[in-house]
MIKEPA-954814 format. One line per 3 residues: their letters; for each residue x, y, z of C-alpha. Coordinates in nm, 2 decimals. Layout:
<atoms>
A	X Y Z; ...
</atoms>
This chain:
<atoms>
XXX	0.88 6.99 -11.80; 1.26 6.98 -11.78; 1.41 7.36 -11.79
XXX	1.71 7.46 -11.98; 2.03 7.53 -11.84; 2.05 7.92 -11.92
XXX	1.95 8.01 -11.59; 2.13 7.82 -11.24; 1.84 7.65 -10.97
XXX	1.68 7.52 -11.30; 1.43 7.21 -11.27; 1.17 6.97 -11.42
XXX	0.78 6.99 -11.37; 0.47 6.84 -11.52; 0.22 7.06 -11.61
XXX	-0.12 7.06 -11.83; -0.07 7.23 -12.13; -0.38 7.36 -12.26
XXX	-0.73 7.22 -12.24; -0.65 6.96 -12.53; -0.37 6.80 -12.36
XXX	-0.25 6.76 -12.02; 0.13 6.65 -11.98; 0.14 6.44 -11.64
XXX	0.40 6.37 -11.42; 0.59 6.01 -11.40; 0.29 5.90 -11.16
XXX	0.06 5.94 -11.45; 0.33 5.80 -11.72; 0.09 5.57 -11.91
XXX	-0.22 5.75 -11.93; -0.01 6.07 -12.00; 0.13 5.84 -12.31
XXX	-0.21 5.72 -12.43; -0.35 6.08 -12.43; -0.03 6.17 -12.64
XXX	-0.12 5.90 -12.89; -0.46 6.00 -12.92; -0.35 6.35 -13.01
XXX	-0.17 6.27 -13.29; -0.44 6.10 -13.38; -0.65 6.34 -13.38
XXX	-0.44 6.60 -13.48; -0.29 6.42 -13.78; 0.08 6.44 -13.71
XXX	0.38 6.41 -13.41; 0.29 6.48 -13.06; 0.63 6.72 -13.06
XXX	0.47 6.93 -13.41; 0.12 6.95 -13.23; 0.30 7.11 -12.96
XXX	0.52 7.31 -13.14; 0.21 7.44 -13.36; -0.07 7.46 -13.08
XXX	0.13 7.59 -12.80; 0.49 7.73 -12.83; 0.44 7.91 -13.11
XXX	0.07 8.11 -13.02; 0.29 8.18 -12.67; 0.65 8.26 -12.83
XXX	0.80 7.97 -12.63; 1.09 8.02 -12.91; 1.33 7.87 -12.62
XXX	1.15 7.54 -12.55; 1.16 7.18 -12.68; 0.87 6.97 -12.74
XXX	1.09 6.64 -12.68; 1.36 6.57 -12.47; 1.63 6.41 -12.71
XXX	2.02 6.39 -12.75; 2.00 6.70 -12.99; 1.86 6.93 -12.68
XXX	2.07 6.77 -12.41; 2.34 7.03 -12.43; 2.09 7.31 -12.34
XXX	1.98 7.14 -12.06; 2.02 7.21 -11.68; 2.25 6.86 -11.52
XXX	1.99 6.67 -11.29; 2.10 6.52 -10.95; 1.90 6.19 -10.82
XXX	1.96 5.96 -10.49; 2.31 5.81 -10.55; 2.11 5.48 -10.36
XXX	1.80 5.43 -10.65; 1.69 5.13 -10.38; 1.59 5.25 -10.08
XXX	1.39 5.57 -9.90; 1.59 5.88 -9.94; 1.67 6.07 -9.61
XXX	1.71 6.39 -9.55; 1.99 6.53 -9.66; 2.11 6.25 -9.82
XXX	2.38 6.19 -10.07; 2.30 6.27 -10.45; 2.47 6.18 -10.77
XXX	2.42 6.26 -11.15; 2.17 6.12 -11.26; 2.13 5.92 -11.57
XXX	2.03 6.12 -11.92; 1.71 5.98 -12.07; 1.50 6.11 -12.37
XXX	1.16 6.15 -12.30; 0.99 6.20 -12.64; 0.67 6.04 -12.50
XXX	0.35 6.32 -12.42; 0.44 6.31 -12.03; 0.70 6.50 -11.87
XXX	0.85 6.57 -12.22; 0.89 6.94 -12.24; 1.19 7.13 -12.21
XXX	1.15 7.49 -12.10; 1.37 7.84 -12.03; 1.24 8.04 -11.74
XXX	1.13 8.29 -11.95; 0.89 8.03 -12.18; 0.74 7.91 -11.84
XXX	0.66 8.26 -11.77; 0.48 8.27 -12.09; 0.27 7.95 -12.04
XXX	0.16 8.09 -11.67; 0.06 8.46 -11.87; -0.17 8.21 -12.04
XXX	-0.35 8.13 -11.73; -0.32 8.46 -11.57; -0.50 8.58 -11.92
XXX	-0.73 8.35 -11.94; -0.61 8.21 -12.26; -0.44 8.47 -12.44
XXX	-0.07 8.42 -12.60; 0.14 8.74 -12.77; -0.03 8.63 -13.13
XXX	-0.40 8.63 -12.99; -0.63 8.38 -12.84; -0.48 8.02 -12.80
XXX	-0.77 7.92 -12.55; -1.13 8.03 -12.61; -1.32 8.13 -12.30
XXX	-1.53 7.79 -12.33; -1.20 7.61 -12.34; -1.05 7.78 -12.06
XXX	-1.38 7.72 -11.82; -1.32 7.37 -11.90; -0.96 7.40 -11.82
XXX	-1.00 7.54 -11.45; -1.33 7.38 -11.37; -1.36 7.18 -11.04
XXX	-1.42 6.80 -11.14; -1.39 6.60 -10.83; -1.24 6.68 -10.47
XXX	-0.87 6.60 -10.45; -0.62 6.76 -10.18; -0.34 6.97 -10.32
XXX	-0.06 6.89 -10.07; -0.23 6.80 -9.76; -0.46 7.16 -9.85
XXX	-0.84 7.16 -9.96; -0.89 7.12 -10.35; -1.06 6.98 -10.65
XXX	-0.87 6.87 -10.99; -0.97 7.01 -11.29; -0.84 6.95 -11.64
XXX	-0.48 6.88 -11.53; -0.52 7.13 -11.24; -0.56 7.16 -10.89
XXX	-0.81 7.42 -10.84; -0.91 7.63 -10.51; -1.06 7.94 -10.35
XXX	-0.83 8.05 -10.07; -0.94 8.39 -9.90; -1.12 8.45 -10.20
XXX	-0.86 8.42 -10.45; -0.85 8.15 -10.70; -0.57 7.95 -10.74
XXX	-0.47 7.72 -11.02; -0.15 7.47 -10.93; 0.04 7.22 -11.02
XXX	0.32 7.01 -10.93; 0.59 6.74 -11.12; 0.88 6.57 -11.14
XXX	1.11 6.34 -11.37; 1.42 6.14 -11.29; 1.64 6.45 -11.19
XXX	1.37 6.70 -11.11; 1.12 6.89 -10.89; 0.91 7.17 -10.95
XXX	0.58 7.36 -10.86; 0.39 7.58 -11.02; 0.10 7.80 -10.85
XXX	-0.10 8.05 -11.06; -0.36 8.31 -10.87; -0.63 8.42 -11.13
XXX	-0.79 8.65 -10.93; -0.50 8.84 -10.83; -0.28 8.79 -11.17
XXX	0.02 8.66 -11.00; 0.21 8.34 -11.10; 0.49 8.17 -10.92
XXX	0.71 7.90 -11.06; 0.96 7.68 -10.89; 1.24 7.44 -10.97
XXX	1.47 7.23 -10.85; 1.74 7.00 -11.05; 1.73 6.71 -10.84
XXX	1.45 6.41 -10.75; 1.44 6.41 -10.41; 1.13 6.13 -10.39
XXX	0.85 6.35 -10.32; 0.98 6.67 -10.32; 0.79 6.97 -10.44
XXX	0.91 7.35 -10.41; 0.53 7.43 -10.33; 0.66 7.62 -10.02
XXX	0.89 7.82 -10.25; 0.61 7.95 -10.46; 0.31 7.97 -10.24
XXX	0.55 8.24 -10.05; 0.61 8.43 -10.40; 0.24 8.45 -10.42
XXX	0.22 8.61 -10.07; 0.53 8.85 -10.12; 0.35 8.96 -10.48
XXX	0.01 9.00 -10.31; 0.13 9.21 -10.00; 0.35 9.43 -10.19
XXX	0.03 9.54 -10.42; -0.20 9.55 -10.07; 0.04 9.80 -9.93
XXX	0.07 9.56 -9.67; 0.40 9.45 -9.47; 0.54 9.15 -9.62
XXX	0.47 8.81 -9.44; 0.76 8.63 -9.30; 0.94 8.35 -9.48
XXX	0.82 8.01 -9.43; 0.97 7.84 -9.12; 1.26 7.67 -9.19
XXX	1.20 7.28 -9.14; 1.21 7.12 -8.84; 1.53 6.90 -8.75
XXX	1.47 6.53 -8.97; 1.46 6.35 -8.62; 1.22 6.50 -8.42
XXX	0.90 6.34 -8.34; 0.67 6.53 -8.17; 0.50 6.21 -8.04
XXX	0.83 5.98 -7.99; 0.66 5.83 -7.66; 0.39 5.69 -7.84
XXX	0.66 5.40 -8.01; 0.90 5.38 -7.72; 0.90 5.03 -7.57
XXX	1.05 4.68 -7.66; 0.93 4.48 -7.95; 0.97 4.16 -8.06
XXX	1.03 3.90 -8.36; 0.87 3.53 -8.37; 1.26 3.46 -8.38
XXX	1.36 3.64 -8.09; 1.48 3.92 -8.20; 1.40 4.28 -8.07
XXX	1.36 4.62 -8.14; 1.40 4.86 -7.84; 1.33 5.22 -7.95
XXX	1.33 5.50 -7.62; 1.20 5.85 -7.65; 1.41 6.14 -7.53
XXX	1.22 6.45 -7.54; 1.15 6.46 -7.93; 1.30 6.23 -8.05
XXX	1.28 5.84 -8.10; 1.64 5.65 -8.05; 1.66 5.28 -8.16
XXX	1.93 5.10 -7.96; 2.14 4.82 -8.26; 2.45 4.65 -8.18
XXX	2.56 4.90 -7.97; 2.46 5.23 -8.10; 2.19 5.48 -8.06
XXX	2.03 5.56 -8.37; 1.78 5.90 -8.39; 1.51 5.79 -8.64
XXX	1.38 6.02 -8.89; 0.99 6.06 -8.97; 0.86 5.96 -9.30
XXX	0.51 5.99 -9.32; 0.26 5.89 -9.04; 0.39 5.58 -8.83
XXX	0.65 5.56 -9.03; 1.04 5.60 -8.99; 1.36 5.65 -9.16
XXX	1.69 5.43 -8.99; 1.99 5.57 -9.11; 2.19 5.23 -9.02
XXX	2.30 5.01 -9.29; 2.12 4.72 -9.11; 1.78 4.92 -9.15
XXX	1.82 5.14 -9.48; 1.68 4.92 -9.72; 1.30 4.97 -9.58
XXX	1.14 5.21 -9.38; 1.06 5.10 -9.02; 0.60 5.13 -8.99
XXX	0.37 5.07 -8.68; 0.06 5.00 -8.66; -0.22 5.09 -8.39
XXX	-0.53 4.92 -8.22; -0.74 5.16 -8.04; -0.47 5.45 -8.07
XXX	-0.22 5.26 -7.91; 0.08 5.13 -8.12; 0.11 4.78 -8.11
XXX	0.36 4.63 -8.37; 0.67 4.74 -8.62; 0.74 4.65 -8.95
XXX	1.06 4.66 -9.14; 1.03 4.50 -9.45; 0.96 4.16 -9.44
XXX	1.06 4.14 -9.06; 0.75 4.17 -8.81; 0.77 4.29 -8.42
XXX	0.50 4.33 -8.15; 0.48 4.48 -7.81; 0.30 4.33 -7.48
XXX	-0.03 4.55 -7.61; -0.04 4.33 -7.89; -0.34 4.09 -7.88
XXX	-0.40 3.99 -8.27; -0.32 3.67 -8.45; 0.07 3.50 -8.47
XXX	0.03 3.24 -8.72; -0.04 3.35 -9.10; -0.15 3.11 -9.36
XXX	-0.02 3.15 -9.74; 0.00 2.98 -10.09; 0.36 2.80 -10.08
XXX	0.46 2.93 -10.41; 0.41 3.23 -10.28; 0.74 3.21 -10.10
XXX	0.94 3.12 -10.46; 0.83 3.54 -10.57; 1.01 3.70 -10.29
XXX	1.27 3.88 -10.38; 1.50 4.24 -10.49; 1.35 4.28 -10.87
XXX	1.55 4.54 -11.11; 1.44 4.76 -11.43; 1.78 4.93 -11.56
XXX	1.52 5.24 -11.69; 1.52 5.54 -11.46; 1.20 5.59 -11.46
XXX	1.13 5.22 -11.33; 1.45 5.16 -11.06; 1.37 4.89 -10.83
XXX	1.18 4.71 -10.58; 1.15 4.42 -10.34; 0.91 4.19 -10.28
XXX	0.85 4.08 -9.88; 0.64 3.82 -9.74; 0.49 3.90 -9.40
XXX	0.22 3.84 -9.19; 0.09 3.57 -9.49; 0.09 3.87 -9.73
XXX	0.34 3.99 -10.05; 0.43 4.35 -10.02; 0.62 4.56 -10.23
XXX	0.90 4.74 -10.07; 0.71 4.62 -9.75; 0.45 4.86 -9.77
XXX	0.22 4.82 -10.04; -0.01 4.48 -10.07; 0.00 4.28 -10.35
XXX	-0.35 4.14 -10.35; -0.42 3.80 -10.56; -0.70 3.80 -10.82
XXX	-0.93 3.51 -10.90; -0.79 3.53 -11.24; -0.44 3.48 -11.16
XXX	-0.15 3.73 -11.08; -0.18 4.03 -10.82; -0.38 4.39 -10.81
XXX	-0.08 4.64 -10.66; -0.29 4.80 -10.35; -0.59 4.69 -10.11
XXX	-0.82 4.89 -10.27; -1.05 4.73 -10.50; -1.07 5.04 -10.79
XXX	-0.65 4.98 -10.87; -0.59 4.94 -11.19; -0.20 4.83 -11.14
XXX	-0.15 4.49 -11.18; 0.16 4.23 -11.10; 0.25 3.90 -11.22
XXX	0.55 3.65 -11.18; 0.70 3.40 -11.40; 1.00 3.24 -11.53
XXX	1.04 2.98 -11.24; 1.42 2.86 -11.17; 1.56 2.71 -10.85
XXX	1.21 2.76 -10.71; 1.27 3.14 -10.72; 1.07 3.36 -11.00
XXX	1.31 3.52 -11.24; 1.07 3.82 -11.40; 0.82 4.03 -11.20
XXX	0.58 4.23 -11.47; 0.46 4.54 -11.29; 0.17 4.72 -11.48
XXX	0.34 4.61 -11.78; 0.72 4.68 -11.68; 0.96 4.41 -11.65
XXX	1.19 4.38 -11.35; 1.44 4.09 -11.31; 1.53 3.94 -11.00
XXX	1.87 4.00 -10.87; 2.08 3.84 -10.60; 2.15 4.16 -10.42
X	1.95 4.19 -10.11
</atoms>
């Protein structure tokens, strides 16, 4: 849900709207387009009328768009993105523009003032009431908020609903949501049993980002100042991008088949690896898994790997390191033509970018993290797990190198840049 530009720290979410429709964020692009279909099938005319006619106008949304297009763009808040669309995004990394794109599909679509999102979170507060009556019947609105299957909000205990994460927290029911878009970031949290709403924005992807912290501490200020209670302190600010509260756990010397070596020390916490000459603090990404703001490092994040708690081998791409507590295999069998797919694969969409396909250990990764698993049927599932539905294929052999990498029906082309 992309915000217009009337108001300054504007942003882009992805929000359900309504119990007939949930709009999804890019992570849910294809389903979120299918359901859009299927309304207008069932509704009997354009995804952006349904919209207009079943949800702005009950809720007086009289600021929003349905679509983004060309004719809104002018009204719109100017998005930021990585200025590298290749590689993990550090902290505080550099932005540029980023590039316009219309979005008339039923997923991330919506453009929004501030004032219209306020609207659409009175719905929830209401219990599906607009300003012109009922939009939601009672029925509809139990479906809306009703627990479905357990799925953590943001590292927190939850259950989705329709298009919802739902909760109890200290009693208080909490409906939320969270989305982003090419040049956006937003968050919305919605306490029913309270009536308080908080919604957040930012106008820039920041690959993963979501202002949860920003509105989850609206909620607290809202519900303290009704309690007569003092008001809770603001969130701690973040800690510093390169400490690592367990650096001595990776500190050591590890090395390639080729010879190569990775020596990484710990100095209180933080983790320092030691390349042609310079110290470089590393900068945690996700669990065993680091950030190296060197251009001989950037393109891939640096991962290790444990046996019995104890870490035993780094990864960096499609490079692979071990330690003297290693003990596994060294040799790795694969198909040949396996070798002819590796590769730096481009989409010029947005919303598709880039990736790079690895080969280590005797598996294909993409962006050396996530497995490409063959299928007895030919071509690749995308992930370990057996329930993914995201498939990969290759084709359009030349020079022994694949030209075209089809990923869950979007085409990439291989390029010569590493």
């Amino acid at each position: 849900m992309q915000l217009m530009s009337q108001c300054p720290g504007v942003g882009v979410g992805a929000f359900s709207i309504g119990a007939w429709m949930t709009v999804a964020n890019a992570g849910g692009f294809g389903i979120s387009s299918i359901l859009g279909i299927l309304l207008e099938q069932l509704d009997g005319r354009p995804f952006a009328d349904a919209m207009r006619a079943r949800v702005f106008g009950p809720l007086g949304m009289n600021a929003s768009a349905p679509v983004i297009t060309n004719e809104v763009r002018a009204r719109l808040a100017v998005g930021y993105a990585p200025f590298y669309d290749d590689r993990p995004f550090p902290r505080h990394g550099r932005l540029t523009e980023a590039p316009w794109v219309e979005v008339r599909e039923a997923t991330g679509s919506v453009a929004a003032s501030p004032a219209d999102m306020g609207a659409y979170l009175r719905l929830l507060l209401t219990r599906g009431l607009g300003q012109r009556g009922r939009v939601l019947s009672d029925e509809s609105f139990a479906l809306l908020v009703r627990p479905v299957t357990k799925a953590p909000f943001w590292g927190e205990d939850a259950s989705y609903a329709y298009g919802l994460w739902v909760s109890d927290v200290h009693g208080h029911t909490l409906a939320r949501h969270t989305g982003g878009m090419v040049a956006f970031s937003s968050a919305m949290h919605a306490d029913l049993s309270a009536g308080f709403a908080a919604f957040a924005s930012v106008n820039a992807n920041l690959q993963g980002y979501r202002p949860n912290v920003v509105a989850r501490y609206a909620l607290e200020l809202l519900n303290a100042a009704r309690a007569g209670h003092a008001l809770p302190a603001p969130p701690a600010p973040a800690p510093p991008p390169d400490r690592v509260k367990n650096a001595t756990d990776y500190a050591g010397t590890y090395s390639a088949p080729d010879g190569r070596q990775l020596v990484l020390a710990a100095e209180g916490e933080r983790l320092l690896l030691t390349n042609r000459g310079q110290r470089v603090a590393l900068e945690q990404a996700g669990a065993d898994r680091f950030l190296v703001k060197h251009t001989d490092f950037d393109l891939f994040t640096l991962g290790f790997s444990r046996e019995d708690g104890k870490v035993v081998e780094a990864t960096h791409g499609g490079d692979w390191y071990t330690n003297e507590r290693y003990k596994g295999a060294r040799e790795f069998a694969h198909p040949p033509e396996w070798a002819t797919f590796v590769g730096h694969y481009r989409n010029d969409s947005p919303w598709a970018g880039s990736t790079r396909v690895v080969l280590r250990k005797g598996k294909l990764l993409l962006d050396g993290v996530q497995e490409l698993s063959p299928l007895a049927t030919g071509g690749f599932r995308v992930g370990a797990e057996e329930y993914s539905p995201e498939r990969a294929r290759f084709d359009s052999l030349m020079n022994n190198r694949a030209m075209r990498l089809i990923l869950s029906g979007v085409e990439f082309y291989r390029t010569d840049t590493p």
